[in-house]
TORPA-4810 file (N, C-alpha, C, O; in nm, 3 decimals):
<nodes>
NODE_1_-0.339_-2.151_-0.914_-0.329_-2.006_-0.920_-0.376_-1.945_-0.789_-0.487_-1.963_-0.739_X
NODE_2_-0.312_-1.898_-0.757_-0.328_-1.788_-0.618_-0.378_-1.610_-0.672_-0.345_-1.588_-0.789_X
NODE_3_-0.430_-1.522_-0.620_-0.526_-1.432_-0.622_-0.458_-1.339_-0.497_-0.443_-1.378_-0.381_X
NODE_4_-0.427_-1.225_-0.543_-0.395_-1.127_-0.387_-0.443_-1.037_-0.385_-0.446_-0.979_-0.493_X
NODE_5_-0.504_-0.974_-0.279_-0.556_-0.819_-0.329_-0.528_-0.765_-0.210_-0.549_-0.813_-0.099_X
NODE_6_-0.451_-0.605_-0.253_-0.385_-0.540_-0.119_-0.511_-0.435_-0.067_-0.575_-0.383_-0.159_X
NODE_7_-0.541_-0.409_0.033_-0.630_-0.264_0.100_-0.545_-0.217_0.176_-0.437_-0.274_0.190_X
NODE_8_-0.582_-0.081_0.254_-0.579_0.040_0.319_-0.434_0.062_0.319_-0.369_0.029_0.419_X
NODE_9_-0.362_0.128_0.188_-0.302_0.209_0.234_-0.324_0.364_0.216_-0.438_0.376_0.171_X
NODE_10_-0.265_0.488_0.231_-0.302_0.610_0.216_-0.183_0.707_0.234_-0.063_0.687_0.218_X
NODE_11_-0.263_0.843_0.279_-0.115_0.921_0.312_-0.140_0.929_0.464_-0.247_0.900_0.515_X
NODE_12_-0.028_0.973_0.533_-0.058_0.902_0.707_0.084_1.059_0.732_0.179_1.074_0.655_X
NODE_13_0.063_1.123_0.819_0.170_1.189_0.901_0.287_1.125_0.960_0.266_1.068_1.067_X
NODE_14_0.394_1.124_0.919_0.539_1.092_1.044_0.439_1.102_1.170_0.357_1.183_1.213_X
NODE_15_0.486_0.976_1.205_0.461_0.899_1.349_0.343_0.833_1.339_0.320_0.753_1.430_X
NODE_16_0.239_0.846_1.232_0.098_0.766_1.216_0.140_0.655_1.203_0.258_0.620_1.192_X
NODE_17_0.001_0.562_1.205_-0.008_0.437_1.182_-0.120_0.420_1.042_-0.213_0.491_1.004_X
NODE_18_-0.070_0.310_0.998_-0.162_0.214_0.866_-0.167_0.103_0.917_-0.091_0.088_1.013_X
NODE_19_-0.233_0.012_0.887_-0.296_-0.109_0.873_-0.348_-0.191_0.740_-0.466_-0.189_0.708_X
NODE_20_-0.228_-0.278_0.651_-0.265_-0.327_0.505_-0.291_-0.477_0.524_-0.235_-0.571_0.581_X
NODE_21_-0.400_-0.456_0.451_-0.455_-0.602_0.438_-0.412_-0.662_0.309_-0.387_-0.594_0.209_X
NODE_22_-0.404_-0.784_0.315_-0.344_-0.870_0.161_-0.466_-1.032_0.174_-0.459_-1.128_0.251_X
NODE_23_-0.537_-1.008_0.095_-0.665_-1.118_0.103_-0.649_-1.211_-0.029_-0.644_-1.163_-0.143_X
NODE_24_-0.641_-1.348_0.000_-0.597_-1.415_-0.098_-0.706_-1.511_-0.119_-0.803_-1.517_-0.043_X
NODE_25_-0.693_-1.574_-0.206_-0.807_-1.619_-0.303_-0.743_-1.713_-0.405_-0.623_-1.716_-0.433_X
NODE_26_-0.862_-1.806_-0.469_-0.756_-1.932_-0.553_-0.715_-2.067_-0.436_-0.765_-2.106_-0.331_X
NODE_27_-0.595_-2.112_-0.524_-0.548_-2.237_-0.447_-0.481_-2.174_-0.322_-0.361_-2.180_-0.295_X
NODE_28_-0.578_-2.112_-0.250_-0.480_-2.060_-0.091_-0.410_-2.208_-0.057_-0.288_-2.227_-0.065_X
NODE_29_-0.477_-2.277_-0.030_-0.373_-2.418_0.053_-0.254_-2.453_-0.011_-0.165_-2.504_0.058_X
NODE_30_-0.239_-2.439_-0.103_-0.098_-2.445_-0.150_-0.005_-2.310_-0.095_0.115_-2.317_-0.121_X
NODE_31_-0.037_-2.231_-0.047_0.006_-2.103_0.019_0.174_-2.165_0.099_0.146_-2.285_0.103_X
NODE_32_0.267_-2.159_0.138_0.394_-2.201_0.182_0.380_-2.051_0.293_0.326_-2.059_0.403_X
NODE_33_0.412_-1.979_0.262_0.434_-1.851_0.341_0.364_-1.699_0.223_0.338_-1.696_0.103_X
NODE_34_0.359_-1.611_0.315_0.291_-1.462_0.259_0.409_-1.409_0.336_0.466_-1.454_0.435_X
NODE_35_0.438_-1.266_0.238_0.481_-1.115_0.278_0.426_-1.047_0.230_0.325_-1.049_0.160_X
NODE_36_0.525_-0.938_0.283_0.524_-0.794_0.195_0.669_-0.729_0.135_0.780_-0.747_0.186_X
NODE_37_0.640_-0.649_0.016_0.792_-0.613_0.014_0.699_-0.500_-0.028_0.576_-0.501_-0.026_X
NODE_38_0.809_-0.366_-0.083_0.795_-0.221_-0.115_0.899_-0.223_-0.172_0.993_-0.302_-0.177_X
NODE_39_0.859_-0.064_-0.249_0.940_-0.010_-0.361_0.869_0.152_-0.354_0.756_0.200_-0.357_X
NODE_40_0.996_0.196_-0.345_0.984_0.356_-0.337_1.084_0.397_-0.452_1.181_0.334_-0.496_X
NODE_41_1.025_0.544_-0.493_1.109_0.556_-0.659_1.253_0.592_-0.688_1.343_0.661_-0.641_X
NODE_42_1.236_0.538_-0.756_1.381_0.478_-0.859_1.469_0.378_-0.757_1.587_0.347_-0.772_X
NODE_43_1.394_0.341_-0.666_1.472_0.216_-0.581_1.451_0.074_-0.619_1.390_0.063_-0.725_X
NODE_44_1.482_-0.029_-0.568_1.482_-0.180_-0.611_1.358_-0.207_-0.490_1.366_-0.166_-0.374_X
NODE_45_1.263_-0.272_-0.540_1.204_-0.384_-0.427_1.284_-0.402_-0.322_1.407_-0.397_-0.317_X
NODE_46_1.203_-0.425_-0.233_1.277_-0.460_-0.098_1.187_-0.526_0.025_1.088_-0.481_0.081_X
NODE_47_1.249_-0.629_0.041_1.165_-0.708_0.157_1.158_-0.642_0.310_1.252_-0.622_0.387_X
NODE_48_0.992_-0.610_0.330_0.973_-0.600_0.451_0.933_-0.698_0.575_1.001_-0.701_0.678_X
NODE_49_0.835_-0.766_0.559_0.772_-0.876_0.634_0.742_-0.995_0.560_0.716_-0.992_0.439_X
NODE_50_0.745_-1.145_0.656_0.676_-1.242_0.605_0.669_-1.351_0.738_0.751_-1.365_0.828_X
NODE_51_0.534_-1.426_0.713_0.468_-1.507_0.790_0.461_-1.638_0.725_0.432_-1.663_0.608_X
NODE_52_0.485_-1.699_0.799_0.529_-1.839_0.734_0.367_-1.964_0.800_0.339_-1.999_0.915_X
NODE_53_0.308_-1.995_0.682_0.156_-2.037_0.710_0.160_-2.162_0.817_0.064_-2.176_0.892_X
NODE_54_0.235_-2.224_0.823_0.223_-2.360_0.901_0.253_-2.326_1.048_0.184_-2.381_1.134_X
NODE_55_0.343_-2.248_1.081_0.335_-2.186_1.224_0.348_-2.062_1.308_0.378_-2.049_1.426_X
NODE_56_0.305_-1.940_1.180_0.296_-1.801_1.163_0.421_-1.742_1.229_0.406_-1.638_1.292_X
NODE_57_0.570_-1.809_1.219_0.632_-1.814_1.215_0.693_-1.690_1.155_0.655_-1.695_1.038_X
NODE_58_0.771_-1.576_1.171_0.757_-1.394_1.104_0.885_-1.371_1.140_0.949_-1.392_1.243_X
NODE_59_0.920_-1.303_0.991_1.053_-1.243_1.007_1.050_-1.096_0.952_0.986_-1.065_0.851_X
NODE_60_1.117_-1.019_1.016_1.010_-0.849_0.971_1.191_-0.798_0.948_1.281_-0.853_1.012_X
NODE_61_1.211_-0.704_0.864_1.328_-0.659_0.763_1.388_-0.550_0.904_1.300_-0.491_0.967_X
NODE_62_1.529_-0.531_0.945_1.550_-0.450_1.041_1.522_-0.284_1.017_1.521_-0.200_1.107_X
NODE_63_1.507_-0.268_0.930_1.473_-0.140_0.907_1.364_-0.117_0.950_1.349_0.005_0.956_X
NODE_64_1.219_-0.206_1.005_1.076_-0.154_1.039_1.060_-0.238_1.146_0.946_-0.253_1.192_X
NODE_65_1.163_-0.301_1.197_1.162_-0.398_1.329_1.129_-0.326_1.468_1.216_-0.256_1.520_X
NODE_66_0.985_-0.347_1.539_0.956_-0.296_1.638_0.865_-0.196_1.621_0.803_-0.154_1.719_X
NODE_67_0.839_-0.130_1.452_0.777_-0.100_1.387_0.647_-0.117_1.324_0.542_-0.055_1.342_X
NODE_68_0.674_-0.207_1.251_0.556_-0.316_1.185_0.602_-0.410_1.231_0.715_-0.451_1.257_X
NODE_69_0.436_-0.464_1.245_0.384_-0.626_1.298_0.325_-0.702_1.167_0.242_-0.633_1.107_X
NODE_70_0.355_-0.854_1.100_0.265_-0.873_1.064_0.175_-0.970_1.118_0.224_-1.030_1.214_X
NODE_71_0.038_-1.010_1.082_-0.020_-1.087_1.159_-0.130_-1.156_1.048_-0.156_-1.094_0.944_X
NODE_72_-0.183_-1.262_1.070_-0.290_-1.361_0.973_-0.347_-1.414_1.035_-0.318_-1.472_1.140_X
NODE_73_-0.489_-1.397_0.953_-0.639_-1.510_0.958_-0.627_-1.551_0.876_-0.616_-1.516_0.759_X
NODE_74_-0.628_-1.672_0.950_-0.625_-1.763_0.870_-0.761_-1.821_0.741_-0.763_-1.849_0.621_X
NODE_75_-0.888_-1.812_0.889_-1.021_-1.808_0.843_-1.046_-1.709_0.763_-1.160_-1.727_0.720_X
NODE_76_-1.001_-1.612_0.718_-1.006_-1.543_0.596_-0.880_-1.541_0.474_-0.889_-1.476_0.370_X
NODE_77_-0.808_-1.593_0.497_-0.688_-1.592_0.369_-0.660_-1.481_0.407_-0.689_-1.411_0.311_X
NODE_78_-0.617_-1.410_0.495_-0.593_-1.297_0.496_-0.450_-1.247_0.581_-0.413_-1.304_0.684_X
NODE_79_-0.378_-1.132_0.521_-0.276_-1.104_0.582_-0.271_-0.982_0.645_-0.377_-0.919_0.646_X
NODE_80_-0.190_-0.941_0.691_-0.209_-0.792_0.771_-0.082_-0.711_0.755_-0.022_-0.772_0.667_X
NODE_81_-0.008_-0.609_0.789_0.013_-0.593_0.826_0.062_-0.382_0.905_0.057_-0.267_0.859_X
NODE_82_0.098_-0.441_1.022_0.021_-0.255_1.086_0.170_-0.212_1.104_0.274_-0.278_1.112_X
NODE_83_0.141_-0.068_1.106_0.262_-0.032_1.065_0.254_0.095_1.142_0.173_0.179_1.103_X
NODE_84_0.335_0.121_1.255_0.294_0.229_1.365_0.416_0.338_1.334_0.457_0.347_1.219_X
NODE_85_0.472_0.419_1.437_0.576_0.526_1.388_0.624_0.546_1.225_0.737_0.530_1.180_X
NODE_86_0.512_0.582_1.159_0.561_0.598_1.021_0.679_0.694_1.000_0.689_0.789_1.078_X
NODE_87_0.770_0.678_0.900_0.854_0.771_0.886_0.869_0.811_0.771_0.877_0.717_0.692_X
NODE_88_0.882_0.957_0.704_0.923_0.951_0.551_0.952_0.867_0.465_0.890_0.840_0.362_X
NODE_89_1.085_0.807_0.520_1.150_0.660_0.420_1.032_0.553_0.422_1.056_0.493_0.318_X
NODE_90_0.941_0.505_0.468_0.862_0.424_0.483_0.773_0.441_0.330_0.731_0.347_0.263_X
NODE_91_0.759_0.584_0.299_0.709_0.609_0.214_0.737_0.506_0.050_0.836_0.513_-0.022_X
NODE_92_0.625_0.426_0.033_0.651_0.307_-0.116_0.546_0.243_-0.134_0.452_0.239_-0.054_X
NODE_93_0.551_0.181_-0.253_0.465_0.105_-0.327_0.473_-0.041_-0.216_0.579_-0.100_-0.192_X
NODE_94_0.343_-0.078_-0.162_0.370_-0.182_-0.073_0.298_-0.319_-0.147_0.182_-0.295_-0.180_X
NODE_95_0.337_-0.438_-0.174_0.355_-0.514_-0.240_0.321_-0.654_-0.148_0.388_-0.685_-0.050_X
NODE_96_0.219_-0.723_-0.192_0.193_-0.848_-0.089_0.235_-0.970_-0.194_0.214_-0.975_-0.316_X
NODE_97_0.296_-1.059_-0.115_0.382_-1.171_-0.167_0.304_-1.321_-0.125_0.301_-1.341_-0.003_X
NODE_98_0.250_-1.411_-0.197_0.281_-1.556_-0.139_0.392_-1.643_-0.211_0.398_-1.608_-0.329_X
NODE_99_0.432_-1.689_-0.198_0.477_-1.828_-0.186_0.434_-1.979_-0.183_0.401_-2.053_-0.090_X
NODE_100_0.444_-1.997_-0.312_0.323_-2.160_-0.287_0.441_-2.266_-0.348_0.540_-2.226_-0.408_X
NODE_101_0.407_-2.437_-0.315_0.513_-2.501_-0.312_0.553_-2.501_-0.491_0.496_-2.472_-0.597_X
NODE_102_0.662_-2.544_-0.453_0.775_-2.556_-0.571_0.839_-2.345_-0.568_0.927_-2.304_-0.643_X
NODE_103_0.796_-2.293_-0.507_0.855_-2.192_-0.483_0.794_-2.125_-0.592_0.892_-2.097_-0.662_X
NODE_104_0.700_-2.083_-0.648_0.653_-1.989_-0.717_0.608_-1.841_-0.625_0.584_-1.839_-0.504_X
NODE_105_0.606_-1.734_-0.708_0.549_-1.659_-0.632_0.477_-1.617_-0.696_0.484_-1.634_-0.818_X
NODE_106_0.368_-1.537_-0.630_0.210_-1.427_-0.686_0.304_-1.328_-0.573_0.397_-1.324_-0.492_X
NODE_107_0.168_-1.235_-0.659_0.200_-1.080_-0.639_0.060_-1.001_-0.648_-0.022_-1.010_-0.739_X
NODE_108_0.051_-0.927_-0.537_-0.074_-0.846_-0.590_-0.055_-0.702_-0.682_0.027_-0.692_-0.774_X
NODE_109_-0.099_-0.651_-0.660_-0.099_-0.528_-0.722_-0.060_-0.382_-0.657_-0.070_-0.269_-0.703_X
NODE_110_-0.024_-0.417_-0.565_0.023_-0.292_-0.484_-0.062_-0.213_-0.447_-0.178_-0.196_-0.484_X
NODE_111_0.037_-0.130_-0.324_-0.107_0.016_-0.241_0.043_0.114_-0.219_0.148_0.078_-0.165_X
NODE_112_0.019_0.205_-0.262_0.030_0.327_-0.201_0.048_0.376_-0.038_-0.043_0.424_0.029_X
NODE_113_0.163_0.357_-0.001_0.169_0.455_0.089_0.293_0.571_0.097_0.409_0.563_0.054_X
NODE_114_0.207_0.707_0.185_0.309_0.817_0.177_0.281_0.882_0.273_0.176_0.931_0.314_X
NODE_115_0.411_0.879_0.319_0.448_0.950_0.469_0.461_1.091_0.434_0.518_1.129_0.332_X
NODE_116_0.395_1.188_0.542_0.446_1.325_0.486_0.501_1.362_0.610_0.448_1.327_0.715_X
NODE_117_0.607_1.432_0.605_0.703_1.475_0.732_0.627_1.601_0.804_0.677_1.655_0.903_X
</nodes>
């Protein structure tokens, strides 16, 4: 069993920056790769970022490319990721993902963020 817990998101102005942490806990070593995905309302989930644990290896969704970075400590189970020129649409339920082998996934519990124009 893997353990996720998301911090800092908030409400941030068009063009601010956030910074979300995703801290994991449990069988981390079985960990394969971490993201993030979001969900803003009445929309479907949707993949934003993910870091792949064996050679932090990152593929970030073109819609926030150049945008958000994600980044990991490792020495903490921990994930990141910062998120600069916010824009309205950015505005969603942000969602931290691992991946452990045989392809299962955990999920944390989500954070809140909202862009105000």
């Amino acid at each position: 069993q893997v353990q996720l817990v998301e911090s800092g998101g908030g409400l941030v102005q068009a063009g601010g920056s956030l910074r979300l942490s995703c801290a994991a806990s449990g069988r981390t070593f079985t960990i394969f790769s971490m993201g993030w995905f979001r969900q803003a309302p009445g929309k479907e989930r949707e993949f934003v970022a993910r870091i792949r644990r064996g050679d932090d290896n990152t593929d970030v969704a073109d819609s926030v490319k150049g945008r958000f970075t994600m980044s990991r400590d490792s020495a903490k189970d921990t994930v990141y990721l910062q998120m600069n020129s916010l824009k309205p649409e950015d505005t969603a339920v942000y969602y931290c993902n691992a991946v452990v082998g045989g392809a299962v996934d955990y999920w944390g519990q989500g954070t809140q963020v909202t862009v105000s124009s």
